[in-house]
N, C-alpha and C positions, 0 to 999 in steps of 0.2 A: 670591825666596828670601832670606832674612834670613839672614845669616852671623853665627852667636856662637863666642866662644870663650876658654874659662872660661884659657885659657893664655896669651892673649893679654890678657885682662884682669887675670891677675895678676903678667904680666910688667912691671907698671906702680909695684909695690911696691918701694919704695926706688932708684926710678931718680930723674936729676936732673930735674926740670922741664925739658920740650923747647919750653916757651912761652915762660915770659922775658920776661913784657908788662912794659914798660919802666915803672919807679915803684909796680909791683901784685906782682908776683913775690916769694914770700915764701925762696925758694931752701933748702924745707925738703922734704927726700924724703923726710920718716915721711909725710907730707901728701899725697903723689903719688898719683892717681887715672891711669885711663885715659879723658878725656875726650874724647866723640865731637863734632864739629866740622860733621859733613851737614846737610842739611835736614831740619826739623823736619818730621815728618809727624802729629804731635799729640802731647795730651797723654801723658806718660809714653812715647812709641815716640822711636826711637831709632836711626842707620844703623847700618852694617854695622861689627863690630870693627877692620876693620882701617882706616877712619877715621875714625882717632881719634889725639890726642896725650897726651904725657903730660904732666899739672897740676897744679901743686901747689896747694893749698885755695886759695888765694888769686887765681891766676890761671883758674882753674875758675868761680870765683865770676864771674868779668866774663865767660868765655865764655857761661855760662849766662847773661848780662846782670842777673842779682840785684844786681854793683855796674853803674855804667857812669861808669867811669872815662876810658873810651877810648870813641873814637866807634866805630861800628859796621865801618865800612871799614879802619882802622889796624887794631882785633881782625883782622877777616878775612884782613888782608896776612899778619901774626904768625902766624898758625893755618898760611897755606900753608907758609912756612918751617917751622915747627915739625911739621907734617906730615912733610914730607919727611926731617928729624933721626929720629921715630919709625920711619916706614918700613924706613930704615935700619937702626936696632934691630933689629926684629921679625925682617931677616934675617937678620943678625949672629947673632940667637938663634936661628936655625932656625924661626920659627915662621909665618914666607911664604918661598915658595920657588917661583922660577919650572920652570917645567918642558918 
């Protein structure tokens, strides 16, 4: 079951960049997306909303590997830190909540 959620992807609008990729980061929130960081399961699919971090255009762009600035393993390190920053968020927002 695919989890979306149109609250959790708009929660993404005008927050700081939780990625931060060192020398690529454009540290601009009009720019910020909610960038999902899982496993590709193909073209256009996508994992579950809640991971995901939040990108500004520019660090979005190397996640998706469009630039490749960073190797592959340093993105990946970055992504878990910046996971956990988002996570954080979403509760802070109410918008995961353990129960």
């Amino acid at each position: 079951m695919m989890i979306r959620s149109q609250k959790i992807k708009d929660s993404a609008r005008g927050q700081d960049c939780t990625l931060r990729l060192p020398g690529i980061c454009n540290f601009n929130d009009e720019t910020t997306v909610l960038s999902h960081i899982g496993k590709v399961r193909g073209m256009g699919m996508k994992c579950n909303d809640y991971f995901a971090v939040y990108a500004c255009s520019a660090c979005h762009h190397e996640i998706d590997r469009r630039t490749r600035t960073m190797g592959f393993d340093e993105v990946r390190l970055e992504q878990l830190r910046a996971l956990e920053e988002t996570l954080a968020s979403f509760f802070e927002q109410g918008l995961l909540k353990l129960g």
